[in-house]
C-alpha positions in Angstrom: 124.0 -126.2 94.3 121.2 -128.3 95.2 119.4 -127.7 91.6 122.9 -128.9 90.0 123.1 -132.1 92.4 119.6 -133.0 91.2 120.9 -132.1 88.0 123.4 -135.1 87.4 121.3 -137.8 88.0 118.9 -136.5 85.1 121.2 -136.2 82.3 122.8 -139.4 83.3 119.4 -140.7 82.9 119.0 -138.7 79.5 122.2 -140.5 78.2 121.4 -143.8 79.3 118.6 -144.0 77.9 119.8 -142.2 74.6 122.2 -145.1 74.7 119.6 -147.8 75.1 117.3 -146.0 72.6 120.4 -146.2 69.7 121.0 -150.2 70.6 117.0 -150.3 70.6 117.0 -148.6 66.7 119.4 -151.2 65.6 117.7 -154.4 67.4 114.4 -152.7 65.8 115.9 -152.9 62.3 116.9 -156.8 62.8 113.5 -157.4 64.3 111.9 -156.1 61.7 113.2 -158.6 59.1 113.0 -161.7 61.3 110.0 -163.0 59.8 110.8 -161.9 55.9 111.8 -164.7 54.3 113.8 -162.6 51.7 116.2 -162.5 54.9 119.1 -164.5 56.2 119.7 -163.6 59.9 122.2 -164.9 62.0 123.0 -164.4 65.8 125.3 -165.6 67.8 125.2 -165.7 71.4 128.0 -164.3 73.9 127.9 -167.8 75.5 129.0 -169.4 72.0 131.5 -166.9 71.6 133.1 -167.4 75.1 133.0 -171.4 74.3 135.1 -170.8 70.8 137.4 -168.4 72.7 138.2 -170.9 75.1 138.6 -173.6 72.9 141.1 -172.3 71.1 142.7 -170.5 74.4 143.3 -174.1 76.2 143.6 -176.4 73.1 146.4 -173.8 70.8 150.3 -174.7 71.0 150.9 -171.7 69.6 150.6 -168.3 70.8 148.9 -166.7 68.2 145.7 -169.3 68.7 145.5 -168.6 72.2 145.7 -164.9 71.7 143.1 -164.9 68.9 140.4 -167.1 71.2 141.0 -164.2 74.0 139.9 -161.8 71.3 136.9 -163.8 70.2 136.1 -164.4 73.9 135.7 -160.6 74.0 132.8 -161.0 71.5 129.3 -160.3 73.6 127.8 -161.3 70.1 127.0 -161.0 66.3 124.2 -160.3 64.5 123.7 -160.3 61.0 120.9 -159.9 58.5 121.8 -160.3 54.7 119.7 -160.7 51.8 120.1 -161.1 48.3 116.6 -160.8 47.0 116.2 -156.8 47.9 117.4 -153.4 46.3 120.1 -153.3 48.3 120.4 -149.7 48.4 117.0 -148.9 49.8 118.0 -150.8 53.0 121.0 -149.7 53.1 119.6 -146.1 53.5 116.8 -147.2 56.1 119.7 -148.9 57.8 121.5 -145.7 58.1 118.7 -143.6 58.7 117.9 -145.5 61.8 121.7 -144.8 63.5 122.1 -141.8 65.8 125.6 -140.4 63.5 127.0 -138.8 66.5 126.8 -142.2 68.3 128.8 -144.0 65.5 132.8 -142.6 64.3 133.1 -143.5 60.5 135.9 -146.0 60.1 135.8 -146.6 55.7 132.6 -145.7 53.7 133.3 -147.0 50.1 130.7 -145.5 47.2 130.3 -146.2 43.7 127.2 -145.8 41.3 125.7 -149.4 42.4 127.2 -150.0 45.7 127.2 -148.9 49.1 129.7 -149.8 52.5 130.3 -148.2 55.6 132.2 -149.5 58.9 131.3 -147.5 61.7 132.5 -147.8 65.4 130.6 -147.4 68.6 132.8 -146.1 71.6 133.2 -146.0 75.6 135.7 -145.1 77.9 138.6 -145.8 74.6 136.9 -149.0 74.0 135.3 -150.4 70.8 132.1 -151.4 71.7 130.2 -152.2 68.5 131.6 -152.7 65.0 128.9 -152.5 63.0 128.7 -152.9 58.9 126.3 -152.0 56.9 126.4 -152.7 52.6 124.3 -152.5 49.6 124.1 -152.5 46.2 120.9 -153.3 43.6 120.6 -156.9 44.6 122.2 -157.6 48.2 121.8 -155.9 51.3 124.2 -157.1 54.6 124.3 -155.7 58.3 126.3 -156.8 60.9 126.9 -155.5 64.7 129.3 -156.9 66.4 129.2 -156.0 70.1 132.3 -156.5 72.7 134.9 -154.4 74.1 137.8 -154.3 71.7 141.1 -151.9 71.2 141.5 -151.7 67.3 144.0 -153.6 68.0 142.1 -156.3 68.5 139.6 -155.8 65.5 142.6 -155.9 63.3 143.7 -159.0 64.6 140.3 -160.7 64.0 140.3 -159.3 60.3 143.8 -160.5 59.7 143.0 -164.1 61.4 139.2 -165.4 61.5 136.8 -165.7 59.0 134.4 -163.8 61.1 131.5 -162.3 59.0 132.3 -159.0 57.8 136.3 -159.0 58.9 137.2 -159.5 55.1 135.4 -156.3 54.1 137.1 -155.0 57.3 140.6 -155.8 56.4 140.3 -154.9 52.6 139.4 -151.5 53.8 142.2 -151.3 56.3 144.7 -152.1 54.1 143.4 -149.4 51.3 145.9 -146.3 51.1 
């Protein structure tokens, strides 16, 4: 009994830090780029993202608005890193090769001879915690995490009602057969 009690706090350790190593991978990736100038990246901070959602929470007459900035205000932030100067496709597949799969449940993945896209979710405890995106084809590559604590509920609203990076692609795919 004893080994198993000093057990537990081991392997919750082990995950933790398998956790923070996966979120470390992807942060690696952007950091990579953020001096290539071949790069667009953007970030946005949780702090801006709680500012919009409570803009449009206090300052919306209609219900819709207010319910949209209490999704956005779930946002803990965005990054994205874009290019249109690269083979596309070789990113792409570092991208990938850099994600833990079993971290990571395939929402769409859309192939064609010169294309690549894949939405993939990260989740805890039923919650959404990263959306993340990840397109190429033989002149653009785009990446985008999206970190928060969403139901897809949630996710489908911000597809169907912002202009949020990425949410297009997002709701194209949802509304595929």
């Amino acid at each position: 009994m004893k080994k198993l009690t000093a057990l537990v706090p081991v392997l919750l350790l082990l995950w933790a830090f398998q956790a923070k190593a996966q979120d470390d991978a992807i942060q690696k990736f952007f950091s990579n780029y953020t001096e290539d100038d071949r790069f667009s990246r953007v970030y946005i901070s949780p702090k801006m993202m709680q500012m919009a959602g409570g803009f449009l929470k206090n300052n919306s007459e209609d219900d819709e608005s207010k319910e949209v900035g209490s999704i956005i205000s779930k946002i803990q932030g965005i990054r994205i890193l874009s290019s249109d100067e690269v083979d596309g496709l070789k990113f792409y597949e570092d991208a990938m090769s850099t994600l833990t799969s079993n971290k990571y449940e395939e929402l769409m993945d859309v192939k064609d001879r010169s294309s690549k896209l894949k939405f993939m979710v990260r989740e805890e405890n039923g919650l959404v915690k990263e959306l993340l995106m990840v397109s190429g084809d033989q002149e653009d590559f785009a990446l985008l995490s999206m970190l928060g604590s969403f139901t897809y509920e949630d996710l489908n609203i911000l597809a169907e009602t912002t202009e949020i990076p990425g949410m297009e692609e997002y709701r194209k795919g949802k509304n595929q057969p």
